[in-house]
C-alpha positions in Angstrom: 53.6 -10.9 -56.0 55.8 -12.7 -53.4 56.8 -9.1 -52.5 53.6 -8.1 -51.7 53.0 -7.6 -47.7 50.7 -9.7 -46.1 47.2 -8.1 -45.0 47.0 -6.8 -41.6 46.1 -8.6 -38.5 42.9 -7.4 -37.3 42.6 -4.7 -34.9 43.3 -5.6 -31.4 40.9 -4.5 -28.7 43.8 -1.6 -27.8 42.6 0.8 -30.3 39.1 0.8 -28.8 37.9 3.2 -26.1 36.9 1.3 -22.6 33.5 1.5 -23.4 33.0 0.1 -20.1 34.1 3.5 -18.2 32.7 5.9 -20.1 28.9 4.1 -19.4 29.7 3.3 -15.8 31.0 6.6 -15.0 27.9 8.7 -15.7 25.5 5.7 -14.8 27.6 6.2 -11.0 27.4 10.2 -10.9 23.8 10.0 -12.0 22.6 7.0 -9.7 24.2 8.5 -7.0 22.2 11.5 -7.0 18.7 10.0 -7.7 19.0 8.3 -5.0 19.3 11.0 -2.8 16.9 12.8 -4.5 14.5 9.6 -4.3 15.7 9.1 -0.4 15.8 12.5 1.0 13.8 15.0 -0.7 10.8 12.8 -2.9 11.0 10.1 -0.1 8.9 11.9 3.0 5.9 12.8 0.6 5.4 9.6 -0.9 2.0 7.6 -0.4 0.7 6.9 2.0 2.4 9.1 4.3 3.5 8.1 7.6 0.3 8.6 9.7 0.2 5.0 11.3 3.2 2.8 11.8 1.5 0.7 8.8 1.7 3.7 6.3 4.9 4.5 7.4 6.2 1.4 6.9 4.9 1.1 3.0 6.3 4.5 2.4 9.7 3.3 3.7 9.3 0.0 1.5 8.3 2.3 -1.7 11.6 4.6 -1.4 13.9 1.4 -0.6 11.9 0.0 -3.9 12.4 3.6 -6.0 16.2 3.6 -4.6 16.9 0.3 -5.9 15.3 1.2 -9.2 16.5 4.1 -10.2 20.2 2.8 -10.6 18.8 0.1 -13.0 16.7 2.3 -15.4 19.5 4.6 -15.6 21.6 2.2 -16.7 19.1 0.5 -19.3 18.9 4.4 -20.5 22.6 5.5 -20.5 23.4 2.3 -22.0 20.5 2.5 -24.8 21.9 6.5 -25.7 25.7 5.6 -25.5 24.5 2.6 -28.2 22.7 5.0 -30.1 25.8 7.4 -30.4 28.1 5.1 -30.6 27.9 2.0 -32.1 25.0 3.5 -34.7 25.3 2.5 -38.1 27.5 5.4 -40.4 27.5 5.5 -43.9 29.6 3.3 -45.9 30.4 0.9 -43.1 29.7 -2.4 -44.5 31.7 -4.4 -42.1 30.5 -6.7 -39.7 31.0 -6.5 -35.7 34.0 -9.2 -34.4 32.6 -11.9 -33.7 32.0 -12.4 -29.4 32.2 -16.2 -28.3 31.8 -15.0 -25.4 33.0 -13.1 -22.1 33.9 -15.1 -18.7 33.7 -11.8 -16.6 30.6 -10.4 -17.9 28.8 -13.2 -17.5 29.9 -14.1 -14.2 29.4 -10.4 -13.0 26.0 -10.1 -14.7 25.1 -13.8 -13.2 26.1 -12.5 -9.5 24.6 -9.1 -9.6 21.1 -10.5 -10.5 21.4 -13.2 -8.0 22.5 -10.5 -5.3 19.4 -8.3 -6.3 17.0 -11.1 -6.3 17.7 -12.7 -3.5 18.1 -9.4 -1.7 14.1 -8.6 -2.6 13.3 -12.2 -1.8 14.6 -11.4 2.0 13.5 -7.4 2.5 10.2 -8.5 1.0 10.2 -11.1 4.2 11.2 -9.0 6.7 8.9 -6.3 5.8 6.6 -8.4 6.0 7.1 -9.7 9.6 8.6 -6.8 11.0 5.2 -4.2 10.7 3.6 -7.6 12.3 1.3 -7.9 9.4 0.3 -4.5 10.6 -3.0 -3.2 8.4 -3.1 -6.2 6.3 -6.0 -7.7 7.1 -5.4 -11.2 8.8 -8.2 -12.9 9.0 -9.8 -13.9 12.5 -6.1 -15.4 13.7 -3.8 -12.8 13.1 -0.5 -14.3 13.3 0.7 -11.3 15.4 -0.9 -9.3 18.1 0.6 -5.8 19.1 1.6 -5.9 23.2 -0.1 -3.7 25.6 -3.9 -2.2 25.2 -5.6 -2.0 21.5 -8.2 -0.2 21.1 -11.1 -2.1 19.4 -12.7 -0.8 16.3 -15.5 -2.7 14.2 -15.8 -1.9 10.4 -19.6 -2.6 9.5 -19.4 -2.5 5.7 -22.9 -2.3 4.2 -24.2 -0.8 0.7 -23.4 1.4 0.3 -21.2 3.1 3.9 -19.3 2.0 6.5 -20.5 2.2 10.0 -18.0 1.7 13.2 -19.3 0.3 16.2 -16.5 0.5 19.6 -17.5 -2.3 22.4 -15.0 -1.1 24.5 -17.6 2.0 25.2 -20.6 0.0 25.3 -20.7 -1.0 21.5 -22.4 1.5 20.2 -22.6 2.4 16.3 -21.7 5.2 14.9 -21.2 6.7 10.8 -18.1 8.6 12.6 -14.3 7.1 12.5 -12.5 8.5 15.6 -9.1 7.7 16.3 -6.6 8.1 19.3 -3.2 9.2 18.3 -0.5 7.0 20.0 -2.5 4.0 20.4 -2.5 0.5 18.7 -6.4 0.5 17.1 -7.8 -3.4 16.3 -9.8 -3.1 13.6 -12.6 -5.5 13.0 -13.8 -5.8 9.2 -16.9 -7.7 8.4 -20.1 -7.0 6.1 -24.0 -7.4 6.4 -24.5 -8.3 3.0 -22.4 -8.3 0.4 -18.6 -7.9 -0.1 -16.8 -4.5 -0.1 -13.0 -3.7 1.2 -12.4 -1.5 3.8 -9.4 0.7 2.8 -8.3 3.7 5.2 -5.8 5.1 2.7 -3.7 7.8 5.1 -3.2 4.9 7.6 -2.4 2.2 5.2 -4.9 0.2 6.2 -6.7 -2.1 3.7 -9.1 -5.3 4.5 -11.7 -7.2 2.9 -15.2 -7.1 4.4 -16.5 -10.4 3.5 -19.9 -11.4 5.1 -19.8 -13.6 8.3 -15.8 -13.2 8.2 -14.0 -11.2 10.7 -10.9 -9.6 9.4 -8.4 -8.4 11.2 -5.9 -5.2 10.8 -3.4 -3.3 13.5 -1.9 -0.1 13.0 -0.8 2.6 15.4 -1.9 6.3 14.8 1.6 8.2 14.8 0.0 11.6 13.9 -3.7 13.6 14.1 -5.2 14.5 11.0 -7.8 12.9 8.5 -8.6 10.1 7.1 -10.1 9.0 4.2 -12.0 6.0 4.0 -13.0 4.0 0.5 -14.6 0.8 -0.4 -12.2 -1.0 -2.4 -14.2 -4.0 -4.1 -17.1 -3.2 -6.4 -20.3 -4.0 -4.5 -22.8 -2.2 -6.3 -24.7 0.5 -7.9 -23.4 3.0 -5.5 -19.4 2.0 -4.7 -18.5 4.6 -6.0 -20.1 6.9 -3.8 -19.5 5.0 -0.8 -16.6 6.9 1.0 -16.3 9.0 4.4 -13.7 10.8 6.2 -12.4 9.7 9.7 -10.6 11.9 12.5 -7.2 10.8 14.4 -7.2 12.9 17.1 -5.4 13.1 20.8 -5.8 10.6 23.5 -8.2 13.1 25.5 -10.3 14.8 22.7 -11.0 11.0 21.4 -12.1 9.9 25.1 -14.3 13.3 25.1 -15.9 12.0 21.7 -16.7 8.4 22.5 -17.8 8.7 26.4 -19.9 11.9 24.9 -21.6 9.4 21.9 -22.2 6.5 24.0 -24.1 8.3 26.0 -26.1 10.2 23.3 -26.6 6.6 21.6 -27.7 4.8 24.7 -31.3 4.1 24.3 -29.9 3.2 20.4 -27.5 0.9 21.1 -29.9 -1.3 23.5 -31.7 -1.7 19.8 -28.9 -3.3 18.4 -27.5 -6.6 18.5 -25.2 -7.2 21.2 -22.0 -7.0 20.1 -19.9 -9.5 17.8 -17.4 -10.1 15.5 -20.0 -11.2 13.2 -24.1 -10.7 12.5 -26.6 -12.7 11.2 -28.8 -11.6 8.5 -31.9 -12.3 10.2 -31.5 -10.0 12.3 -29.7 -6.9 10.2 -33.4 -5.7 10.5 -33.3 -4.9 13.6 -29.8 -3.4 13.0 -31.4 -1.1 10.4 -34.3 0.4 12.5 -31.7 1.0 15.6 -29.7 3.1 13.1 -32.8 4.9 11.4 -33.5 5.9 14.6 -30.5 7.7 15.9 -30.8 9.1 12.1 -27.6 7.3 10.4 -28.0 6.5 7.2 -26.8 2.7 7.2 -28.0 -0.5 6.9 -29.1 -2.6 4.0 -31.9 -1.4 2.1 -32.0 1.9 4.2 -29.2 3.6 2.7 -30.4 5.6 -0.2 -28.8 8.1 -1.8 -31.7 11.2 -2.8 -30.6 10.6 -6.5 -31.3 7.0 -5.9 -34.5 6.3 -8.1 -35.8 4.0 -5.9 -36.6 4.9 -2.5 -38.0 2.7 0.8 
């Protein structure tokens, strides 16, 4: 027995494969080209488009967002398979793994590559949200940031179940019809007669609570024409789901054509209304709501009825 060779050492780790390479070379190849893929090909159609400097700049935030992702689901994927393949359980193998007390240089690079990707969200998240200047956020009545030069003032009159849009830069008159000026910052004013709805302009990226007696405040400039769809995003009612329109950005001259051309044509209706404000009393909605019957607009509480609506005024 003294003669008998001592059992082997175990196996060093130089009769393993660098497990590390062969998952971080094909995590590499395949991040690499998703991100190009996500940046320069999927990147210019994603939502909401780039229509308005605010869309544009949530589209830019999604494909930052989809290029930082990508590189980590691929690796919790080619990691996952290469385990599969490789370190799966095979027949007769009864042994157990070595065991790992631990690994100094993992865990520091894992510790520093989180903390690098955290706080690297924690500031673009900040910036992106000072840059656009709060830009079609909805700020309240104090925006912390006003765009320079000329705005062009636009109030959102959320009622159930529309929106009307009332302009006091040409005489305040209200309208059903959402016309835009390409190239120009627009102000937009949200607020509601009665109860609360959210006024979301999707292809401008444009979303803000109308909450009675509040004004809420958006910006955004119109980069391109086109048109725009406009939702209520709060439940506020039988009819929310039907209470949607479409809006119109259109050129600098075709929009002054539009609104010089409907303020005259709404003259004698707009001396009906309330004078302009950020905000309206109840009490006198009323009024509000015979001034729009009359220039035959469907809008106002109680006076907007669908025809499938069974009850009728």
């Amino acid at each position: 027995m003294a003669a008998e060779a001592p059992a082997p050492a175990q196996a060093g780790p130089s009769g393993e494969p660098n497990h590390g390479i062969r998952i971080f070379i094909p995590w590499l190849v395949l991040s690499v080209a998703a991100d190009l893929v996500i940046w320069f090909v999927w990147g210019p159609h994603l939502p909401p488009g780039d229509m308005s400097s605010s869309a544009s700049s949530q589209q830019f935030d999604i494909r930052v967002m989809a290029v930082m992702a990508a590189p980590v689901m691929l690796f919790v994927l080619i990691y996952f398979s290469y385990a599969l393949i490789v370190w799966r359980h095979r027949e007769g193998d009864e042994e157990d793994g070595p065991p790992i007390h631990g690994n100094t240089r993992i865990q520091a690079t894992w510790i520093t590559l989180t903390s690098v990707i955290v706080l690297g969200l924690f500031v673009f998240g900040t910036v992106q949200l000072i840059v656009p200047n709060g830009a079609g956020a909805g700020e309240g009545a104090s925006p912390i940031w006003k765009p320079s030069g000329s705005t062009l003032q636009v109030q959102v009159i959320a009622q159930q179940w529309k929106f009307t849009y009332r302009y006091p830069q040409f005489g305040g008159f209200e309208t059903t019809d959402l016309v835009l000026p390409v190239g120009q910052w627009v102000e937009f004013h949200v607020t509601s007669i009665d109860v609360i709805h959210s006024f979301w302009a999707y292809q401008l990226g444009v979303k803000a609570d109308a909450n009675p007696g509040v004004d809420n405040v958006a910006y955004t400039k119109i980069n391109n024409a086109g048109s725009i769809t406009v939702r209520c995003a709060e439940l506020c009612g039988l009819w929310h789901g039907a209470m949607f329109d479409y809006g119109q950005a259109v050129s600098v001259s075709s929009f002054e054509s539009w609104a010089r051309s409907t303020e005259v044509r709404l003259a004698a209706v707009t001396k009906m209304l309330p004078p302009y404000a950020t905000t309206y009393d109840p009490t006198v909605v009323a009024q509000m709501s015979k001034a729009m019957v009359a220039a035959g607009l469907t809008g106002a509480p109680g006076l907007y009825y669908p025809p499938t609506d069974p009850e009728q005024p």
